[in-house]
C-alpha positions as CSV (number, residue, x, y, z in Angstrom):
1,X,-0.6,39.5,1.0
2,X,2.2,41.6,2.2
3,X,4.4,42.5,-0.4
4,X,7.7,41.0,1.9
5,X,5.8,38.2,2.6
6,X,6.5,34.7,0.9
7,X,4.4,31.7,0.7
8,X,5.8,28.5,2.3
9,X,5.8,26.7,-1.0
10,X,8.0,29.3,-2.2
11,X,10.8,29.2,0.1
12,X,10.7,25.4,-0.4
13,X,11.1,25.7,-3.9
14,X,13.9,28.4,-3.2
15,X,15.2,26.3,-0.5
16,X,15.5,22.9,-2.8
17,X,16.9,25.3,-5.6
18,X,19.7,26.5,-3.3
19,X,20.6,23.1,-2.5
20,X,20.9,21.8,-6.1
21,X,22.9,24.4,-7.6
22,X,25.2,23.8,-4.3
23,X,25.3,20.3,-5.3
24,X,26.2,21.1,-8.7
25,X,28.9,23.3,-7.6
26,X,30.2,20.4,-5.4
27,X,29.9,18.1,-7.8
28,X,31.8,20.4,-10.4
29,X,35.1,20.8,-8.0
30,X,35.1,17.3,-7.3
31,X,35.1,16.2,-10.5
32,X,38.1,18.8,-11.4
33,X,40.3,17.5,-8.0
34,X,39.7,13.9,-9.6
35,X,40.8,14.6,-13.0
36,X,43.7,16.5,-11.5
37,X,44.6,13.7,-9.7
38,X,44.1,11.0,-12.2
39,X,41.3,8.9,-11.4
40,X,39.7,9.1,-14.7
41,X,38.0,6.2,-14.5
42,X,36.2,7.0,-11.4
43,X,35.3,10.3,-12.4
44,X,33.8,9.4,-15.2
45,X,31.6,6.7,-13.7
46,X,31.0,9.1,-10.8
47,X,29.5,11.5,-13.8
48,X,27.3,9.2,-15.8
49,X,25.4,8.0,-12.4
50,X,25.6,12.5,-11.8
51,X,24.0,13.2,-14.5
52,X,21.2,10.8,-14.3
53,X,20.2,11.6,-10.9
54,X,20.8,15.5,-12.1
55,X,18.0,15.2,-15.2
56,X,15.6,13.9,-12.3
57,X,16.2,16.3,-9.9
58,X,15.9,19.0,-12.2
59,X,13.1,18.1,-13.9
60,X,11.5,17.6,-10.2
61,X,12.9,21.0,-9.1
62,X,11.1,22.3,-12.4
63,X,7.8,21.1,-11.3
64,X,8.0,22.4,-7.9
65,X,8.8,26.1,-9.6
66,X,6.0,25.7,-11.4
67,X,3.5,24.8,-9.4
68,X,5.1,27.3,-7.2
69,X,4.0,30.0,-9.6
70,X,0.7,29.0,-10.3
71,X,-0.5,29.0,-6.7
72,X,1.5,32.1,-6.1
73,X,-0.3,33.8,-9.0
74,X,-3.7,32.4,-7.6
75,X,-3.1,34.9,-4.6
C-alpha cells in the first residue's frame, strides 16, 4: 500500500465523521438562535429527540472507526 493511499472504508468513515461533527455544529447554532429568540420550549424538545438520535449515530460512527482500523491494520 502506498503510503498516500487510503482505503475506501476509510474515507467513508472520515467522510460520515465530517458530516456528524457538521451536524453537531449546526445543531449547536441553532439551538443558541432559538434560545436567543425565545422559543424555549421548542428548543428543548428539538434537543431531547437531538440527543437521542446523536447517542445512535455516534455509537454507529464508533463502530465504523473501528472496524475501519482493524481492516486497515490487516493491510
Amino acid at each position: 500500500m502506498k503510503p498516500n493511499q487510503n482505503s475506501r472504508l476509510f474515507t467513508l468513515a472520515a467522510y460520515f465523521l465530517k458530516f456528524f461533527v457538521l451536524g453537531l455544529f449546526g445543531f449547536a447554532i441553532a439551538y443558541i438562535v432559538l434560545m436567543t429568540f425565545g422559543a424555549a420550549k421548542i428548543a428543548f424538545m428539538l434537543s431531547s429527540l437531538f440527543v437521542s438520535l446523536v447517542w445512535r449515530l455516534g455509537l454507529i460512527l464508533f463502530c465504523v472507526i473501528a472496524i475501519t482500523v482493524i481492516f486497515d491494520s490487516f493491510r
